[in-house]
C-alpha positions, 0 to 999 in steps of 0.5 A, a space after each residue: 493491482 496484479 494479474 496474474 497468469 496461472 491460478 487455480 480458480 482463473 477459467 473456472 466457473 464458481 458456484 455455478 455462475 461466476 466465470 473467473 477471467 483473471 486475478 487482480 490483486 492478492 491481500 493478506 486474507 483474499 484474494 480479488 478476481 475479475 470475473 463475470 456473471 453469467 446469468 446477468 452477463 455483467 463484470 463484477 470482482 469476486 472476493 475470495 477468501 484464502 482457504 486457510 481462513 474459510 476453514 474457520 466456522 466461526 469466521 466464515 459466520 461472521 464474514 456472512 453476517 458482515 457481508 450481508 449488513 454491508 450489502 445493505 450500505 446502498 451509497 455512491 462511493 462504496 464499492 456495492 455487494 451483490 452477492 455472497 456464497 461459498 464453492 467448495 472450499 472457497 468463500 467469496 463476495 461478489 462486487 462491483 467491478 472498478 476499473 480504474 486504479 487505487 489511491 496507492 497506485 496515484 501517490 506511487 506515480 505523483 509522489 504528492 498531491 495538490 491540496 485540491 486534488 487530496 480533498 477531492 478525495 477525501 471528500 467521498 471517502 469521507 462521504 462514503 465512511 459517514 454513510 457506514 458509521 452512522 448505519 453502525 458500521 467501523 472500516 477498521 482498515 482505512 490506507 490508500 490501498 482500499 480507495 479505489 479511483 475509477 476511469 471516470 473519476 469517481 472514488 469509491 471505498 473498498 473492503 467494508 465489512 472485512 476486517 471487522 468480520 475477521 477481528 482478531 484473526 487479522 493478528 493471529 495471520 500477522 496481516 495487520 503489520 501491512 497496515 500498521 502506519 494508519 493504526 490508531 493509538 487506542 487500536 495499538 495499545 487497547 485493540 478498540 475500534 470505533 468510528 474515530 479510528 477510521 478518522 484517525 486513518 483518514 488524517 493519516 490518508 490526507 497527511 500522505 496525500 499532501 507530503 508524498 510521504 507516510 506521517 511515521 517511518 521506521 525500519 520495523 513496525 514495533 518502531 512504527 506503533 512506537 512513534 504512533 504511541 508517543 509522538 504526534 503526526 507533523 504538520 503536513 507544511 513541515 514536509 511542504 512549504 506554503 500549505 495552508 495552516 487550516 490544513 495542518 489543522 485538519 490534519 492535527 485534529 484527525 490524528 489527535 492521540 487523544 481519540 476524544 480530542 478528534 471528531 467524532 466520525 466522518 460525518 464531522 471531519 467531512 464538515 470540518 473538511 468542507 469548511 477548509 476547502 472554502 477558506 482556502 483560495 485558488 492558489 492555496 488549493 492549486 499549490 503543488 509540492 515541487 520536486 526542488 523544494 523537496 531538494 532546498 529542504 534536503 539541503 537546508 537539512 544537511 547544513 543545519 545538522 553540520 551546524 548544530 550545537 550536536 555535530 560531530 565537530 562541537 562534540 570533539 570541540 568540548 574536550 579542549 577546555 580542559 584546557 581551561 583548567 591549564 588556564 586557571 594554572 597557568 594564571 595562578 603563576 602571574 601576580 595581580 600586577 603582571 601585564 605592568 612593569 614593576 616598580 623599583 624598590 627603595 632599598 631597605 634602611 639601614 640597621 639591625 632590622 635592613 638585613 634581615 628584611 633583605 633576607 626575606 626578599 632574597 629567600 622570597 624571590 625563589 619561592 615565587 620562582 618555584 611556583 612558575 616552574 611548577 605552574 610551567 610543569 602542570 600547564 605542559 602536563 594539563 595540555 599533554 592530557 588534553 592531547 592524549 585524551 583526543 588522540 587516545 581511544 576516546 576518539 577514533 576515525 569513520 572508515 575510509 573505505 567499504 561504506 560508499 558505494 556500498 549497500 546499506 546493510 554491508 555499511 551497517 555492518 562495517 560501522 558496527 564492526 567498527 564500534 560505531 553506530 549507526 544514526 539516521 539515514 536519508 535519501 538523495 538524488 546522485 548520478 555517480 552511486 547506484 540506486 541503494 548505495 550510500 553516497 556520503 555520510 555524516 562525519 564524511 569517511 576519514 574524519 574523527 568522531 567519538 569512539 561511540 558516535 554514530 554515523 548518518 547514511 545518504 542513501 543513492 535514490 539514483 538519478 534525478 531522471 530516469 527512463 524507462 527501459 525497453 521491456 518489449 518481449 520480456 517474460 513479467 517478472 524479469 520486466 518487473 526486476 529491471 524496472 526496480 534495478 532502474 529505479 521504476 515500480 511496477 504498475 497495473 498489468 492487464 494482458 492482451 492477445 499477441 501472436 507475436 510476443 510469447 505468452 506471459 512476456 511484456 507487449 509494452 509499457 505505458 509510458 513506452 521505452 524511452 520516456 523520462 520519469 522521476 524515480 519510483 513512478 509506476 509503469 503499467 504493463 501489458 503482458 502477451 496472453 498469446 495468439 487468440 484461439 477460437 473456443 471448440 463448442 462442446 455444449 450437447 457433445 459427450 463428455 470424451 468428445 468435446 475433451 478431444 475436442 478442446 484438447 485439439 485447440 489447445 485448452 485445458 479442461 476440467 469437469 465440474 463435480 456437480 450435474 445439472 439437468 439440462 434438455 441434452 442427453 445424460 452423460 453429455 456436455 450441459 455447459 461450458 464455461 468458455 462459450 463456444 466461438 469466444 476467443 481464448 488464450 492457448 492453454 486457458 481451462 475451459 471447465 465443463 458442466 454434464 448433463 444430468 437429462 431432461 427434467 420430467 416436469 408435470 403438464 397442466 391441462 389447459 383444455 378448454 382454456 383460452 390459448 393465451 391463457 393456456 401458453 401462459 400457464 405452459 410457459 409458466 411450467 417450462 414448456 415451449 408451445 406450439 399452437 395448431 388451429 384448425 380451419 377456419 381458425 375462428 375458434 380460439 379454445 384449446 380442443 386438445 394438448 399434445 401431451 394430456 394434462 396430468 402427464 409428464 414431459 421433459 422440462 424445455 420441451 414443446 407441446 402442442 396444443 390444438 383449436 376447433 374450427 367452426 
């Protein structure tokens, strides 16, 4: 979650009652406030949808009906609708406020969670999702973002209704590549909903719980949808050693491709859920995924991949038996009987036929020596080959300079301008490359690989251990920068009033500067709203007066178009969204109500009526009542009515009725 400083809509007062006291996160389609009923005097988060969207009549029809169906979805662990209604351009929900962080906000800061605490959430979601489906309801936009944890441990399921009102225009705004990893296959390739694709989601969900990790990656999305189309999600033990195989069975049978193959909605996978949970046993349910294991599969990786039959190595190996082919020359220039030492030859008889035998013995000796030369020639020439075939273009070198240290991209584009491409990258710890750079790659710098090989990136993750810098007086989005430069995220700001830290800079950080954490967990920040300034009262003021007034303080002021009748004088100030005496940041907007006068309301005639009876009826009608009774006061029927019945008199205002004495 975000708060943001400046927004049109904080310190407005919407549709007449919701005081808008900050931003709390900003989404593809709206944008979330915490805000304040100022009738029921109660916090609540307001959903507004972004003007571009409420434009559409037939969208903001649908949202309506959505938000009206859901509003009616009564159960613990969804987030409750109390109201809906438009302001202008803006169309909002008003919900329960959850203070507390989301599911993200969880994996960003632990990575991973103990097989325990993933059902432990996925339980009420499951529960709550259930709920929905079996009232005819689809999410349609399950991920870690819409599961919200509250301070007090409950989780809730947020965003119900929203995107099944939107529809297709989730595409045409692009907003549904922010949650393209938990797509089902049939919403990808058929665009079709239904409860299993919430089921779907939800294996995605516990598989990300229990690794740390998304089931697919990829640099874009179109890579993503691809491998949600054709490959199945892993088992979670893969990426975590020592998970129960009934969770990898879980997971298997959410996520199944075939959406007929998966249960049929939640209501099934939180019964299949609860049988795991009772299967497993303490240590099964308590086992965490430790940080050195993460180190050991990293490792074992590595060295599987020099070792594999598809290394660099075992590719420049084969061309060598071409070799084999001199070989097979080379024994064709040694006789059967070659390796023993030939025997004597008796010498030829002699006679007519002696001499011509030994000619044939003379002339046959150099006919085999011939054929050792040119056995001798084709082995030189088979090796030559051989060597000219390694050494020429069909090989060349990975770069020894400008890929370490580098980014990604700039090595990239040297492997690219080289003719290489680029295989798979990984991320590891490193204290010697900055976070974000390549530390080594796979063949290393300088050795041979085939002209068009690809190489393996190891990406720098930075230190192991990293601490949290001093962010103490830093304006938010330059804290927000150095904590990404020093390998951190950035978690949930809240502000606070400070007289001593500029508006709009950091007052601390939780953990404080200082505090070792492991790459990437989360650090919520406060940020300074300023020195607190007590808000002028401008109820009952003309509208010039109480602007000076509020402009002396050092607050903006805005003047709602719409009047509202009211017991102050025309023209003057009826409301004001700020209450008078509440304590305010400099430069917060106070937005002013006017007055339209008194509403005349018509008086009913109570005489003759008992005076109970008669300051219940006046009451009823708007009026304040006073009652005079006259000496000695035994009687208790109205005799008289300040204002007669029939007459007219402004709304709020006292009349007084009058009891005859005995």
């Amino acid at each position: 979650m975000d708060t943001t400083l400046h927004d049109p809509l904080v310190g407005r007062l919407l549709d007449g009652r919701y005081r808008v006291d900050a931003r709390v996160a900003v989404g593809g389609m709206a944008t979330v406030y915490r805000a304040v009923d100022t009738r029921l005097d109660r916090d609540l988060a307001l959903k507004v949808m972004h003007p571009s969207l409420a434009t559409d009549a037939s969208f903001v029809e649908r949202f309506i009906r959505e938000a009206k169906s859901v509003a009616r979805l009564s159960h613990p662990n969804v987030v409750g609708v109390f109201d809906q209604g438009a302001d202008g351009p803006y169309v909002y929900l008003a919900m329960e406020y959850v203070a507390g962080c989301t599911l993200r906000d969880v994996l960003r800061e632990r990575g991973a969670l103990s097989p325990r605490a993933a059902l432990d959430v996925l339980e009420p979601v499951l529960a709550a999702l259930g709920a929905a489906h079996r009232a005819g309801f689809v999410h349609r936009d399950m991920k870690p973002e819409n599961v919200l944890i509250g301070d007090d441990g409950r989780v809730k399921v947020a965003d119900f209704g929203l995107v099944r009102a939107v529809g297709t225009a989730t595409h045409t705004t692009g907003s549904v590549l922010g949650t393209v990893s938990y797509l089902a296959p049939e919403q990808i390739e058929h665009g079709t909903a239904d409860t299993r694709t919430d089921v779907y989601a939800c294996g995605v969900v516990l598989y990300e719980m229990l690794t740390g990790g998304k089931p697919h990656g990829g640099d874009t999305p179109a890579q993503v949808l691809y491998r949600h189309l054709n490959h199945d999600v892993p088992a979670p033990s893969a990426a975590v050693p020592g998970l129960a195989p009934e969770l990898d069975a879980l997971v298997a049978a959410a996520t199944a491709r075939d959406a007929g193959q998966r249960p049929h909605d939640a209501v099934a996978l939180l019964s299949r859920t609860l049988a795991v949970r009772a299967a497993l046993d303490d240590a099964l349910l308590d086992l965490v995924p430790p940080g050195a294991r993460g180190e050991d599969r990293a490792d074992a990786a590595r060295q599987g991949a020099q070792a594999g039959p598809d290394d660099v190595t075992s590719v420049i190996a084969r061309p060598l038996p071409v070799a084999g082919d001199v070989e097979r020359t080379s024994r064709l220039e040694a006789p059967p009987e070659s390796g023993t030492r030939p025997q004597p030859r008796p010498e030829p008889p002699a006679g007519p036929a002696g001499p011509r035998r030994r000619a044939l013995a003379l002339a046959s000796g150099p006919r085999r020596g011939a054929a050792a030369i040119v056995a001798a020639v084709l082995l030189v020439l088979g090796i030559g080959a051989g060597v000219w075939y390694i050494n020429s273009g069909q090989f060349t070198h990975v770069p020894a300079t400008g890929l370490l240290g580098k980014t990604r991209a700039d090595a990239e584009r040297r492997l690219t301008d080289e003719g290489l491409d680029v295989g798979s990258t990984r991320q590891e710890f490193s204290s010697a490359y900055e976070r974000g750079t390549v530390m080594a790659t796979d063949p290393a710098p300088g050795e041979r690989i085939r002209g068009n090989g690809s190489v393996d990136l190891v990406i720098s993750r930075g230190p192991r251990i990293v601490k949290v810098p001093d962010l103490k007086g830093r304006p938010l989005a330059a804290a927000k920068e150095e904590l990404r430069r020093a390998g951190l995220a950035a978690g949930v700001v809240t502000e606070e009033f400070d007289g001593e830290v500029a508006r709009g800079s950091v007052v601390s950080s939780d953990p404080p500067a200082g505090t070792e954490r492991s790459p990437d967990a989360a650090v919520a920040l406060v940020v300074s709203k300023g020195a607190p300034v007590d808000v002028p009262a401008a109820v009952g003021r003309p509208l010039e007066e109480a602007r000076g007034a509020l402009a002396d303080a050092g607050f903006g002021v805005e003047v709602a178009e719409e009047r509202v009748h009211s017991p102050h004088p025309a023209g003057s100030v009826a409301a004001q969204s700020l209450p008078a005496g509440a304590r305010a940041a400099e430069g917060d907007t106070v937005t002013l109500t006017l007055s339209k006068g008194p509403r005349m309301v018509a008086v009913p005639d109570v005489t003759g009526a008992n005076v109970d009876d008669a300051t219940r009826e006046l009451k009823a009608a708007g009026f304040e009542v006073k009652v005079e009774k006259s000496f000695p006061y035994l009687g208790d029927t109205v005799s008289g009515q300040s204002v007669p019945g029939g007459g007219t008199a402004p709304e709020g205002s006292t009349i007084t009725i009058k009891t005859k004495g005995i």
